[in-house]
Residue, then its C-alpha position, 0 to 999 in steps of 0.5 A: x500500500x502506497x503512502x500518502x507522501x509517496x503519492x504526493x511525491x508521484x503526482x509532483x513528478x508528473x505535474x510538470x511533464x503534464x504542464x508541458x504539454x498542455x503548453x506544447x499543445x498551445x505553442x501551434x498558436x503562439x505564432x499567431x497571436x504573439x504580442x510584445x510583452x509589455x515593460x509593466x506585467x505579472x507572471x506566474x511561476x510553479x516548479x519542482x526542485x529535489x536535492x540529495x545529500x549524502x555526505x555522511x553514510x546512514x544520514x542521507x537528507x532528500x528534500x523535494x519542494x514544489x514552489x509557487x511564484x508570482x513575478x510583477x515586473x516593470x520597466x525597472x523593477x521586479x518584484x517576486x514572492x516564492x512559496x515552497x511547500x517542502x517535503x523531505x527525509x532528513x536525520x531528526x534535528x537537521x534544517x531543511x536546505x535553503x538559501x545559502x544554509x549549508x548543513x554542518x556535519x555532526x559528530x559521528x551521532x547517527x540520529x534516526x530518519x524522519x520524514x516531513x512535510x509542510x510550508x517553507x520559508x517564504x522569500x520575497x525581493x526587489x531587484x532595481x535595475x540602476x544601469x542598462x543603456x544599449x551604449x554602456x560598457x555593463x549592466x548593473x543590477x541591486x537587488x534585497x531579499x528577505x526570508x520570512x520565517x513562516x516554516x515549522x522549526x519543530x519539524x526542521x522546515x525553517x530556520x524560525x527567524x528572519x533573513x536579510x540580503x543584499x546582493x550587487x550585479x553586473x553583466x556584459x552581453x557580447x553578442x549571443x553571450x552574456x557573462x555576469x557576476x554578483x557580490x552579496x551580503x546576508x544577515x542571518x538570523x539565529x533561533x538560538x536553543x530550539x527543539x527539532x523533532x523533539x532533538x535539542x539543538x543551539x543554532x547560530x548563524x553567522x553573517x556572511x558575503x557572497x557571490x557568483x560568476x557565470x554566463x548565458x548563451x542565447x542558441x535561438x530566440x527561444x533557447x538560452x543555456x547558463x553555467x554558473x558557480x555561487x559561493x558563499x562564506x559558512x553559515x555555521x561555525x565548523x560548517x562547509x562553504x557554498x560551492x555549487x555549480x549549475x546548468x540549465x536550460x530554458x525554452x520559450x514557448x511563446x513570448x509569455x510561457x516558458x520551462x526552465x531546468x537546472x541541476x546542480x551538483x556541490x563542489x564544495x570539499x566533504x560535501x556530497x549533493x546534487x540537485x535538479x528542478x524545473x519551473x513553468x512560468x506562464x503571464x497572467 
């Protein structure tokens, strides 16, 4: 007898394959009713991400997340909500997995496996465009992100506090590419004294920089592929730095609906995990 979750798990898996090709049914029509994508307009998002951890042996973290997103862009701002819903199998007293939060391996304690579900941590930001004339020599880009903590720490979905980010980008398109790279900053905050999954623990986030570089190649009008590396500073003292490098792909169907793929894989020396997700996007 199939579980609950792993029929939650199995229409996750299949709702994205669905979604495509329903739009794939309608890209026979885009070209016939292609409008120019106004400067000031909503776009809608839902996507599926999944990432395995399996650096210590008998202690393997998966965590799947389905997140909702609602995009309002202008002509210099956008404006994003991302609301995941987490489901994940992870050692009792570890957090879930989230922006820039790397797990620090405990001393050799095997702690059993638990399996949750739930609401994450909710982020919202701004991104405001302060350069990209056709005749400047870079674009720049500032952007701030704040994580709510609206996720369960007691079920080890959330950090239960606020975090804070600051983030400075610049690009440079040379013809179909287009390499870019980000310096950033994070308050994190710190739960303190916490119980998860009845397991008693003290977290302490420490502030940290981060950063990224990569680039973007435009194959078709419709096609595009990245390859980017982000790093970052350790969150916890005695904890591992971010190296993760990731691939991804995105194609439009219409000036208005896309998919976009990715995997990622940690570089990061000890750290064995890798990831993969993909998100539709349609305007509304």
């Amino acid at each position: 007898m199939n579980s609950p979750l792993r029929s939650v798990s199995h229409v996750i898996l299949f709702s994205p394959l669905l979604a495509i090709s329903l739009l794939a049914s309608r890209s026979t029509l885009a070209d016939e009713t292609v409008n120019a994508v106004p400067a000031r307009h909503l776009t809608g998002t839902i996507g599926f991400d999944y990432t395995k951890d399996t650096s210590v042996p008998g202690q393997e973290i998966s965590q799947q997340d389905i997140p909702i997103g609602l995009i309002f862009e202008t002509e210099n701002c956008v404006f994003e909500v991302n609301i995941p819903y987490i489901q994940r199998t992870a050692p009792s007293g570890k957090v879930a997995k989230s922006h820039h939060h790397e797990s620090r391996k405990d001393a050799a304690t095997v702690s059993p496996l638990v399996t949750n579900a739930g609401l994450g941590d909710v982020t919202t930001s701004l991104r405001y465009t302060l350069l990209n004339e056709k005749d400047a020599p870079l674009s720049l880009f500032v952007k701030g992100e704040v994580k709510l903590a609206t996720a369960e720490i007691a079920k080890g979905l959330g950090t239960g506090v606020n975090d804070y980010f600051g983030e400075l980008r610049a690009s440079k398109t040379l013809g179909d590419f287009t390499g870019s790279a980000s310096i950033g900053y994070a308050i994190m905050g710190s739960p303190g004294e916490v119980k998860i999954n009845d397991v008693k623990k003290f977290l302490y986030f420490n502030n940290i920089y981060f950063g990224s570089v990569g680039g973007s190649y435009q194959f078709t009008e419709s096609l595009h592929a990245d390859l980017n590396l982000d790093m970052g500073q350790a969150t916890e003292t005695g904890g591992s730095q971010q190296r993760d490098l990731s691939a991804a792909m995105e194609f439009k169907f219409s000036p208005t609906q896309s998919i976009r793929m990715q995997v990622l894989k940690s570089i990061a020396p000890g750290i064995s995990s890798w990831g993969a997700s993909a998100y539709l996007s349609t305007a509304l």
